[in-house]
N, C-alpha and C positions, 0 to 999 in steps of 0.2 A: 504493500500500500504506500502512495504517497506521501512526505513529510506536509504535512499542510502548512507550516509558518516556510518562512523564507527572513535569512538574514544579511544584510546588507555592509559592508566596509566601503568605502568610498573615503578621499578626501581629496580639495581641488586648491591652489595659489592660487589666486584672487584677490585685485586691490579691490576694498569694500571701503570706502566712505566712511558708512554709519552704521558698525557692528551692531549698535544696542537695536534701532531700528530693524534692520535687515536680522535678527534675532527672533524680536517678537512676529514678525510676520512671517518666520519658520516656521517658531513653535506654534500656531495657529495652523497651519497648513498640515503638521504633523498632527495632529490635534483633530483635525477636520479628518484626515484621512487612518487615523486609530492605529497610529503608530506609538511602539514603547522604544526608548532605546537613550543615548546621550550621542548630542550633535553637538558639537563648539565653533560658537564662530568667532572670528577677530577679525582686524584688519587688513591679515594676507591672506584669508581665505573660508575655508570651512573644512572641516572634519569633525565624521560620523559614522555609528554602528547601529543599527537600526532594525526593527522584526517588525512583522504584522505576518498577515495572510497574503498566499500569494498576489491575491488581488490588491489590497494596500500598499503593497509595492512596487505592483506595475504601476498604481497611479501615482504613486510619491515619483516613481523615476521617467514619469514622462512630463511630469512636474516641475522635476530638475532639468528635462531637455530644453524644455522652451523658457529655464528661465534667463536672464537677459547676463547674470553673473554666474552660473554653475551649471549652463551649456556646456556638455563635452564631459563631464564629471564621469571618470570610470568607474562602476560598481563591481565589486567584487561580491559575487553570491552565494551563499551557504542553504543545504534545507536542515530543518529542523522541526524533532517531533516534539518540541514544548517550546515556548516564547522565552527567550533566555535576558530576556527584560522585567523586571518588575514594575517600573515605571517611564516615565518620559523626561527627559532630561535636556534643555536646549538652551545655551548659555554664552555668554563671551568669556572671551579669553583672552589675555597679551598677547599670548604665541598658538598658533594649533599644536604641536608638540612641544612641551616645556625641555625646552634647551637651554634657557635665558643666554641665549643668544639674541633674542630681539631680531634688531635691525643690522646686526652686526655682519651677518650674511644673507644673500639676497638666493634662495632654493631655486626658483622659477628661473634664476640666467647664471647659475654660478654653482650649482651643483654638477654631480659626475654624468657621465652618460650615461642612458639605459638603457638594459640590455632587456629581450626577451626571454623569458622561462628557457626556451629550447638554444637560446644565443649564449646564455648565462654556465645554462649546461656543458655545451660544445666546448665553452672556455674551459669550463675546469677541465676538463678530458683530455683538449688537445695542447696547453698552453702552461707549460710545466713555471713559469715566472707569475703564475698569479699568488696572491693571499686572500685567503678569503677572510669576513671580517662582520661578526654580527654586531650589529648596533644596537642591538638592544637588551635589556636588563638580566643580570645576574640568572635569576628565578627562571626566568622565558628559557632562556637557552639552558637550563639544563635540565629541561625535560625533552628536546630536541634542536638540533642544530646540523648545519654540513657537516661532512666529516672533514675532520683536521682543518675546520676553521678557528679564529681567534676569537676569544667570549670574555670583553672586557668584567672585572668585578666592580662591578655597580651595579646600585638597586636602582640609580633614577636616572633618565635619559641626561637631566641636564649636567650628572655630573662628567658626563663621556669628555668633554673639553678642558675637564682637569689632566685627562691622561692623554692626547693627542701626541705630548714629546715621548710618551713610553716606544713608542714606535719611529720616530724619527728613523732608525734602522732599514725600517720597509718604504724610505721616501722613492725608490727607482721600480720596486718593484707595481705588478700590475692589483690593484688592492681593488678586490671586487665586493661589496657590500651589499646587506640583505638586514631583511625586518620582516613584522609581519604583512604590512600593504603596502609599506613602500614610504609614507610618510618621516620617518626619521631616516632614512637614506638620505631624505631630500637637503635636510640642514645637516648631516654626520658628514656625509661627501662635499658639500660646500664647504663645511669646518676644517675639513681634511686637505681642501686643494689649499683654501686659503692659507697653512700650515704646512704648505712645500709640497707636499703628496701632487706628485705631475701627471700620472695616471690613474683614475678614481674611476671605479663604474658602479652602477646599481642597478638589483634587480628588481626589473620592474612589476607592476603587483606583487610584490613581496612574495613570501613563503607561500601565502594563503593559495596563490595564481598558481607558482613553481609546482605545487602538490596536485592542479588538476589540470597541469598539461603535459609531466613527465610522470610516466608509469609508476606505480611504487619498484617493481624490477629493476630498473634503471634509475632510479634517485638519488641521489647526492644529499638528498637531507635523512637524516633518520630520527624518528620518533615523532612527538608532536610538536602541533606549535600551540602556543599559547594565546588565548582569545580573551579580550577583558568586557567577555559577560557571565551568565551563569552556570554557560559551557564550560568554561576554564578552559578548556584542550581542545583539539580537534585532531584526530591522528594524519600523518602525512606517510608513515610507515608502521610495522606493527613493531618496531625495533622498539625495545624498552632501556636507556641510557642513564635513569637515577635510582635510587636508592630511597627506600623507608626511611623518614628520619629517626624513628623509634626502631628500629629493629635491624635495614641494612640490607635485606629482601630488595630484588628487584621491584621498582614500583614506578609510576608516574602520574600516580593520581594525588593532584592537589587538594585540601580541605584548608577552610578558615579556624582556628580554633575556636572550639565552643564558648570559652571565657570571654563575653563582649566585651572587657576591658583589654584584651588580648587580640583579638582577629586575625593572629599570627596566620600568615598562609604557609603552609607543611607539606610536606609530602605524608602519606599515609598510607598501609597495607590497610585490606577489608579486618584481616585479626588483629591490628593493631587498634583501626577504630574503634572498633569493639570494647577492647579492653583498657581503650584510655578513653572511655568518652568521648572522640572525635576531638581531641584536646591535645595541643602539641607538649602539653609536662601533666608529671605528676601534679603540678602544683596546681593548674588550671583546671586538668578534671576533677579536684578537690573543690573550685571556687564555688559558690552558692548562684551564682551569676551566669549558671551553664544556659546558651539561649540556640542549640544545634537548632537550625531550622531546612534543613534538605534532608532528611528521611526518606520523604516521598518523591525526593528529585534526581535523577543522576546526574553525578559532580563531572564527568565529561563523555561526551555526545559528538558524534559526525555532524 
């Protein structure tokens, strides 16, 4: 049977005027057509993840064709058999990705080239002088990544510009970067050329794309990727590359800890849940403040 939600990634550069304005008359629009999901907008653009039913989506995205500033807007589509939204979320922001980088780099004229899924692939295969290089956080990559790519240690994208000289090393080399849609490529590879890096590429629609136009047979990425809605994961292989952080078992399934003072995100075995409360310490599944709320949900979904 069919997934009946459909989930959407998109994000577009765009100079926008008047975020606050061109904001409310989003979330109206999403609102009108019974979307859940978190859309951001600023000054350089928009970016958004977004679910409804198939049909809410077709009309949200012929909504975005004709509109006059997010024409052209590529969506990246996911099915899904539960709305991995709880609510709707549509807001401004300084930056689309927090880089606090600002204005310091311009994405739209000053980031790396892109490559396509199958261009990105060819490279790694036939072109023994590249690096590969994910841009994105700690957590994400290591429930799946390329193989023998670099996986900076940070939790937050914006601190990726504290370590840009760690690499000074691989300034000749061909340094081909990847995310989940593509959106932090856009300012990581601008940061990067900006910082000497003379050949920069990115792949374009991110992991999400790469996973549905090269076979799992043939992939270069193994395990999952990371999605920040209720999905958490989406597998892109059936490779499993972390570990339980309670026990040490292969695992890759992420949980919030139950302690709402805590929310720690963990990795977890099904018997470890079990026996700690869905709580990443002793200490938490001890708290009186235990609030698990996905019993009846699976914690990651295609």
């Amino acid at each position: 049977m069919q997934s009946p939600y459909r989930v959407l990634l998109y994000y577009k550069y765009v100079a926008i005027a008047d975020p606050e304005l061109t904001c409310y008359e989003h979330r109206m629009i999403c609102q009108k057509f019974g979307l859940l999901g978190r859309i951001y907008i600023s000054h350089e653009g928009i970016n958004g993840t977004c679910a409804g039913t198939l049909e809410q989506v077709k009309e949200y995205m012929r909504y975005m064709k004709f509109h006059p500033l997010f024409g052209g807007t590529e969506f990246k589509k996911d099915a899904s058999d539960f709305l991995p939204f709880r609510k709707l979320f549509v807001r401004t922001r300084p930056e689309l990705a927090a880089s606090d980088l600002f204005d310091a780099v311009d994405p739209a004229k000053e980031g790396g080239k892109h490559l396509s899924p199958a261009a990105f692939h060819d490279m790694i295969e036939k072109d023994p002088d590249v690096v590969l290089f994910d841009a994105r956080n700690i957590y994400e990559s290591r429930i799946g990544t390329f193989e023998g790519a670099i996986t900076p240690d940070i939790q937050n994208f914006r601190d990726l510009k504290e370590h840009v000289q760690d690499y000074a090393h691989l300034k000749d080399k061909k340094l081909l970067m990847f995310c989940t849609g593509g959106i932090r490529c856009e300012k990581a590879s601008a940061l990067f050329k900006k910082e000497g890096f003379e050949h920069v590429y990115q792949l374009s629609g991110g992991i999400v794309t790469y996973g549905k136009k090269i076979p799992k047979s043939k992939s270069k990425y193994k395990g999952k990727c990371f999605v920040f809605d209720d999905r958490i994961s989406v597998p892109i292989t059936d490779d499993v590359l972390a570990q339980c952080d309670h026990c040490g078992t292969s695992c890759d399934r992420y949980l919030n800890c139950t302690n709402a003072e805590c929310n720690k995100l963990f990795l977890c075995c099904d018997a470890c849940a079990q026996t700690h409360n869905h709580a990443c310490s002793s200490t938490c599944a001890a708290t009186p403040r235990s609030t698990w709320k996905r019993s009846d949900r699976p914690v990651t979904q295609a």
